[in-house]
Each structure stands twice: as structure tokens, then as C-alpha cells.
N, C-alpha and C positions, 0 to 999 in steps of 0.2 A: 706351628711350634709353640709350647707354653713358654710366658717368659719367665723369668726367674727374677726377683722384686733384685732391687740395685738402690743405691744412692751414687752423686756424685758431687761436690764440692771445688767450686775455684775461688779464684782471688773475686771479686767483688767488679772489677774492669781492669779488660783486657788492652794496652795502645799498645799496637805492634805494626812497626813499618819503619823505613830510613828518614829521619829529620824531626822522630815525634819524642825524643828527648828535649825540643823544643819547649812540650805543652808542659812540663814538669812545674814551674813555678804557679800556673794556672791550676796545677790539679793539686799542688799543697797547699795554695792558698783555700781550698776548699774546704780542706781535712785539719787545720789548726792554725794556731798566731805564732808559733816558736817550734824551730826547727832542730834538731839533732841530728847530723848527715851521719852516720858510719861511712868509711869507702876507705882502698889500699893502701898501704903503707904511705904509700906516695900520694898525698891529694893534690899537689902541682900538676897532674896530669889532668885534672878535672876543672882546674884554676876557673875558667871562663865562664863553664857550668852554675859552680856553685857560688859566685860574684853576680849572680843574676836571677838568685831564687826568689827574690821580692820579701822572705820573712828575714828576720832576726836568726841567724844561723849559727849555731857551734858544730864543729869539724873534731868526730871521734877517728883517728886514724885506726886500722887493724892489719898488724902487720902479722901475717901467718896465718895460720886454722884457728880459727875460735874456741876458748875454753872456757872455763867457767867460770876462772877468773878476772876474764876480760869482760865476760859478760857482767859481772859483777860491776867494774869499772863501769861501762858502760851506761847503765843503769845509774851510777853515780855522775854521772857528765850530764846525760840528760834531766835528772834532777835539778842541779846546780844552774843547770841555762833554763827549768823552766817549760821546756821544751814538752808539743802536744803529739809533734808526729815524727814519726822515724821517718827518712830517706835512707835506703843502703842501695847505693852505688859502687856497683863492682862486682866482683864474681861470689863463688857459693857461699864460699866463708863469709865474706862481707852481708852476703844476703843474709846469711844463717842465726848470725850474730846480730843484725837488724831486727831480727822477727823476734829474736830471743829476748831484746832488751824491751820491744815493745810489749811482748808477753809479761814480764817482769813490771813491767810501768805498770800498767794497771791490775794485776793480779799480787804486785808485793811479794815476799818473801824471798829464799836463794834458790840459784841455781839449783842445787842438789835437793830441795822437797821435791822438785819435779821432773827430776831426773831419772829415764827408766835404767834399770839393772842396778848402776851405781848410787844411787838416789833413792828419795823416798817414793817416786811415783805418783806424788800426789795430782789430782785429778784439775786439768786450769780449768774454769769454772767460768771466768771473767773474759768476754770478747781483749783481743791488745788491742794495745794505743794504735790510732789510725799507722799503717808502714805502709811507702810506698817503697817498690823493690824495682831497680832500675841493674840489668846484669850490663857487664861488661865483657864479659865472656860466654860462647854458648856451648854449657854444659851439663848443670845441675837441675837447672830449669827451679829452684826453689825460690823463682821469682812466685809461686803459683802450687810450693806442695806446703804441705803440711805439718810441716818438724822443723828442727834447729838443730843440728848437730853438733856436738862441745866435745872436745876432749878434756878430759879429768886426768892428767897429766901423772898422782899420786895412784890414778890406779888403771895407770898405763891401759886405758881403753877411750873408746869414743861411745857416749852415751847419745840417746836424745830426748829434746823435751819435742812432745808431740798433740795436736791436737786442730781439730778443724778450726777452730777462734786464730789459730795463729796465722791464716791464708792470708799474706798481703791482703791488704784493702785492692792497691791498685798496683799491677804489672805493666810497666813502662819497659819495650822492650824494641830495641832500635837496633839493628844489625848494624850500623857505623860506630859504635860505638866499640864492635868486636873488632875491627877491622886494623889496629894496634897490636891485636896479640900477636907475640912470635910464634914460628911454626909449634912450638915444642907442647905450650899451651893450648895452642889451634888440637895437638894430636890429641893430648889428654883428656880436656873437656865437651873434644867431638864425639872419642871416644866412648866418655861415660853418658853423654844424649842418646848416642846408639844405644848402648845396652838397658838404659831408663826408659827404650820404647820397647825392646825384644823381651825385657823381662815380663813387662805388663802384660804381653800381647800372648805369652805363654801360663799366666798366670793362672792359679786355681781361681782366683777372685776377677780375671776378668769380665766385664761387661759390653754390651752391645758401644756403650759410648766410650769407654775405655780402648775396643778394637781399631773402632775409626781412628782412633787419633793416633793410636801408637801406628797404624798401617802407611797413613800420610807420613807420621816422623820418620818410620825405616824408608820410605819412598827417598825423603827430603835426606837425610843423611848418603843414601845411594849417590843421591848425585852431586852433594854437596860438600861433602866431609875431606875425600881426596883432593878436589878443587880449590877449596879454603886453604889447606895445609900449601897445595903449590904455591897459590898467588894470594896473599892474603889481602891483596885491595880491589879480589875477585868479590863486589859486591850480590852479586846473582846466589856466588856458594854461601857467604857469607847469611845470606838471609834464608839461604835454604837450611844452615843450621840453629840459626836462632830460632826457626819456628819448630825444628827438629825439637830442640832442646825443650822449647817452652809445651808443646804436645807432650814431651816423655813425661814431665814434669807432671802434666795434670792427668797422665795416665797413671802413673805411680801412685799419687798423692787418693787413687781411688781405687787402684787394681792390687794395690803389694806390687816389691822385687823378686826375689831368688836369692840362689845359692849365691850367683855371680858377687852382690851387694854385701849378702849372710859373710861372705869372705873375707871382702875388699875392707869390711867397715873395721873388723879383728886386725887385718893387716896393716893399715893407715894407723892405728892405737899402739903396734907396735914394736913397725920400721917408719922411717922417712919417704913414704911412699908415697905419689900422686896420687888422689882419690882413680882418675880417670886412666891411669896407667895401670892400677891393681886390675882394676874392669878388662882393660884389654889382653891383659895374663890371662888372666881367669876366665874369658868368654868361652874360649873352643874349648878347655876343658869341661866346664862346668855341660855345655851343651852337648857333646860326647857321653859322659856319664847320666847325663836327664837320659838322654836318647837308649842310653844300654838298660836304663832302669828301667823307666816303659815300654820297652818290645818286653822284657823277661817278666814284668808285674802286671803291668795292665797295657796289653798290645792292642788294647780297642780306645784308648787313652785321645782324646780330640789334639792333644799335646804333639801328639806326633804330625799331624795334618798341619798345624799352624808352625811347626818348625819347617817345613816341607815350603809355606807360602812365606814366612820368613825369607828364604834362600832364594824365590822368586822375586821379592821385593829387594832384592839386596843386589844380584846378579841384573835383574829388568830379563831374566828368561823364561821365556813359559813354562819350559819343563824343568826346571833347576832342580835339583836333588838338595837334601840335608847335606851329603859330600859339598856338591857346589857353596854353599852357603856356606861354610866353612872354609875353603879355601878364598876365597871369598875376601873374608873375614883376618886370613892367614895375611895373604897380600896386601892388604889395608894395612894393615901392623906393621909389615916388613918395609914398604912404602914412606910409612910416615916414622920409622927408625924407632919404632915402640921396643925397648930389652923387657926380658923375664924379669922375674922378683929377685933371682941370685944378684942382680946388679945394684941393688941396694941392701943390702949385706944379709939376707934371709937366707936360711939355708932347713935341711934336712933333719936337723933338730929342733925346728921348730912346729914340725908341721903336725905333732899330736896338741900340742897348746891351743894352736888356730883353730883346728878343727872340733876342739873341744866347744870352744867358744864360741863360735861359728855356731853352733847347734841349738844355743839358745838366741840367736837374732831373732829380731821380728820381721826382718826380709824373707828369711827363710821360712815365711807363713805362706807365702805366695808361690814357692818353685810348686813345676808344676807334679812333682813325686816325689816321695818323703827321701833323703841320705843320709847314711848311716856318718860315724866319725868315721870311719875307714874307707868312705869311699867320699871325704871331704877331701883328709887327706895324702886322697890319690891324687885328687886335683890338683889340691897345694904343692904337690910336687913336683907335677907335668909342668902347672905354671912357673916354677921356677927358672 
């Protein structure tokens, strides 16, 4: 088989396993003399942690999704402490806004020159300041991709700054650390792990190293995803989705998403919507309409065969069908008490906006056959 040239990029080192939140003070002290933690609203939950990092430390709290105004702050905190390395502790946002301030430290200027759609887009040029990206939840896996997600609040979207310089230095990634979230969390950012390895795996841009990993994370999400949500001090599931999550992560960060993400990113800009909740709306439809597009465009499509082993990775059945896969996927949802978009106030009138928008994401470089706005949405309406 000839291969087809690839690149792939990750974080710099990989600590993944229970107790290696431990090594954290030893692997900052590597990467600078002054510290700047980002992490949740709440750092009393980390109290013990961050009273034992050996540097000089200021504590940036981020309460909600990161924007571009926090990011800005941010940037001004670590200035004023002085501070050489990021630490973001805590989930996507927290990471997000980690990677973003670091990017900003060393490259200068605002949010918005580097901002794509909303922004000038300008090109980051400058490695960031060393980040070490330590999740607390496993979902986003942006311990390990490649962008910062901000919302621009004035113009009611979620943009991003993007660029291989921005991959953590180092991913510290300890499945006890998940083992606090409540079920609801557990569903949303299992969730969106799953569909950050199904998108890859289906992607135009997939690659040979890309496959493997996204195949282990749908493996690791199969068995771990429902088990987490029941017992959340099920460390076994627990760690089956953190490595889910951290795989989807670096499948993405080298393969593209989908429609799924092309969606979910329009609809997080503009309801109050769980990043990993939109994904779950939006999975069977979006995979429905891939599947009706390529039997009628291109029914020799490899898209079709990797949805087909999808559903086998997903089920553990040998012969599982695209149906199976999807009911599959139905029962997950209904399981773990996932509602439609209608339950956060979207409705029927919005669904020419989204899908207009939708059209110009950079996720949607990856689905694996081109959608029209009309048959975006169609989606956005089943998802409802």
C-alpha cells in the first residue's frame, strides 16, 4: 500500500497514571523559577496541591469558559508575579486559557490579532511560555491539542487561537484527579472524549497514527464511559477515560473533527450549552446524515468501513452494524440522562444561523463528505 506523507505533533512529555500528579513540583521546577497556576473557580479544592509546588506561585482563578477578556487578565497576573511557566489545573476551559496566556506571554500582543474568524488571524510565530497542563476532568484532552478556545462574548461566538507552539510542554495526566467530578460532568466530558476519537477516526485527514489512537480511545470509552458515570470512585473506568480523552486529544490536534464539533462550537457561542452535551445531541444525527451522504456521493467512500468498525469498537461485536453503533450511542445518552438542545432554550428558529456558521468552522475540514447548510440544519433540528 503507498503511504500518504503525515505529520504529527504532541505535548513535549506524556505523565499518565494514578498518583503522578505527585511529580508536578519536580517537572516545574524544570521549566522556570515563578509560577502562574490558572485552575476553577474554586482553588480550595486543590489547596494541598498547589501549597506544595516548591516555586513562588500566584493562583489566577477562571470561573466559566474562557474569553478573551480573561485571557487578557491573565496575561496581566502573570506579568505582575513575574511568572516563567503556566500550570492549568482543571478542565478544558482551565487548560484552554492556560495555553492561551502562555501563548500571549511570549508572543505579546491581544487576544483578537490571533484570533481566527473574529480576529485578525495573525500567524503565532514564537514557541509559548513553558505550560504544564494537568486535567481534572476527562474530556477535552487539550492537555495535548493544539488551540485555546475563547469566547468573544460582543460577537456572540467562540473563536480560536491555533497553532502547533501552543502544545503544552508537559501533560500531567492522573485519572484520581477525575474521580470528584459529579455524574453530570462525568456525562458531558465522556462524552465529548468519545466523539474527539470517532471524529478523527472518520476524518478526511486521518493518518496511520492518528487511527491507532482514536481506535484504543473508542475501545477505552466502550468500557469506561458508562462505568465512570455509575460509580465515580470506579478507578479502572476512570482511567479508561482519561487515557480515552488524552488519545482523542492528540488524534484531533493531528487528524481534524466534523460536523459534530463544526456544530457544537456555533452552538456553545450561542446558548448556554455544555461543550460535551452539544456533541452528544449532535453525534447520531450528524453520523446519519455522513452515512446518507456517502452511500448517494461517493458509496466507495473508506468512511463507510470505519463507521461500520466504529460500531464494532463501541458494541465489542464482531459483526455490529452502523444501526448497532448508534443505538449504541442512543443508550449511552439515555443512561447517562443527556436532554436535546430544546432543554436549553434553542429552538426551530435558529437553526438557519447555526448552520450557516457552522459552514465556515475549521472542524468541518475533517467531516468525512462535504454538508450543504440544509442538511446542517436538518441535524440541528433532530438534535433538538
Amino acid at each position: 500500500m503507498t503511504m500518504t506523507g503525515f505529520e504529527f505533533a504532541t505535548a513535549g512529555r506524556i505523565l499518565a497514571g494514578p498518583g503522578r500528579v505527585a511529580e508536578l513540583p519536580g517537572v516545574l521546577a524544570g521549566l522556570g523559577s515563578r509560577v502562574l497556576v490558572c485552575t476553577g473557580a474554586n482553588p480550595e479544592r486543590h489547596a494541598s496541591l498547589l501549597a506544595g509546588l516548591g516555586l513562588p506561585t500566584a493562583v489566577f482563578p477562571v470561573a466559566g469558559e474562557p474569553t478573551a477578556g480573561l485571557a487578557r487578565a491573565g496575561v496581566a497576573a502573570a506579568r505582575e508575579h513575574g511568572a516563567d511557566v503556566i500550570a492549568a489545573i482543571g478542565g478544558g476551559s482551565v487548560i484552554d486559557l492556560g495555553k492561551a496566556v502562555a501563548m500571549l506571554l511570549a508572543n505579546g500582543g491581544d487576544p483578537l490579532d490571533y484570533l481566527e474568524v473574529v480576529g485578525s488571524g495573525q500567524k503565532i510565530t514564537r514557541p509559548a511560555a513553558p505550560c504544564v497542563a494537568v486535567p481534572t476532568t476527562a474530556g477535552t484532552g487539550a492537555e495535548v491539542t493544539a488551540n485555546a478556545v475563547l469566547a468573544v462574548p460582543e460577537h456572540r461566538l467562540k473563536a480560536s487561537l491555533r497553532s502547533p507552539l501552543m502544545i503544552p510542554r508537559v501533560a500531567l495526566v492522573d485519572p484520581r484527579l477525575t474521580a470528584s467530578c459529579p455524574p453530570p460532568v462525568t456525562a458531558a466530558s465522556g462524552l465529548d472524549a468519545l466523539t474527539q476519537c470517532l471524529e478523527p477516526f472518520v476524518s478526511v485527514r486521518a493518518t496511520p497514527v492518528t487511527d491507532g489512537l482514536a481506535r484504543e480511545g473508542l475501545r477505552r470509552a466502550a468500557g469506561g464511559l458508562r462505568a465512570a458515570h455509575a460509580d465515580g470512585g470506579d478507578l479502572a473506568a476512570r482511567s479508561d477515560m482519561a487515557i480515552c480523552a488524552l488519545l482523542g486529544g492528540m488524534a484531533l490536534a493531528n487528524a481534524k473533527l466534523g460536523a459534530v464539533h463544526g456544530l457544537a462550537g456555533v452552538i456553545g457561542g450561542t446558548a448556554d450549552v455544555p461543550h460535551g452535551i452539544a456533541c452528544a445531541a449532535l453525534l447520531a444525527p450528524v453520523i446519519e446524515a455522513n452515512m446518507r451522504a456517502l452511500r448517494s456521493g461517493t458509496p466507495g467512500s473508506p468512511a463507510l468501513d470505519r463507521y461500520a468498525e466504529v460500531a464494532r469498537l463501541l458494541t465489542g461485536k464482531p459483526g455490529a452494524s452502523v444501526q448497532d453503533g448508534l443505538a449504541w450511542i442512543g443508550e449511552t445518552i439515555a443512561l447517562l440522562g443527556v436532554p436535546g438542545l430544546a432543554a436549553f432554550g434553542l429552538g426551530p428558529g435558529q437553526a438557519d444561523d447555526i448552520a450557516a456558521k457552522a459552514m465556515t468552522s475549521s472542524s468541518m475540514q475533517g467531516n468525512p463528505v462535504p454538508l450543504s447548510q440544509g442538511q446542517l440544519k436538518a441535524v440541528f433540528l433532530e438534535a433538538l
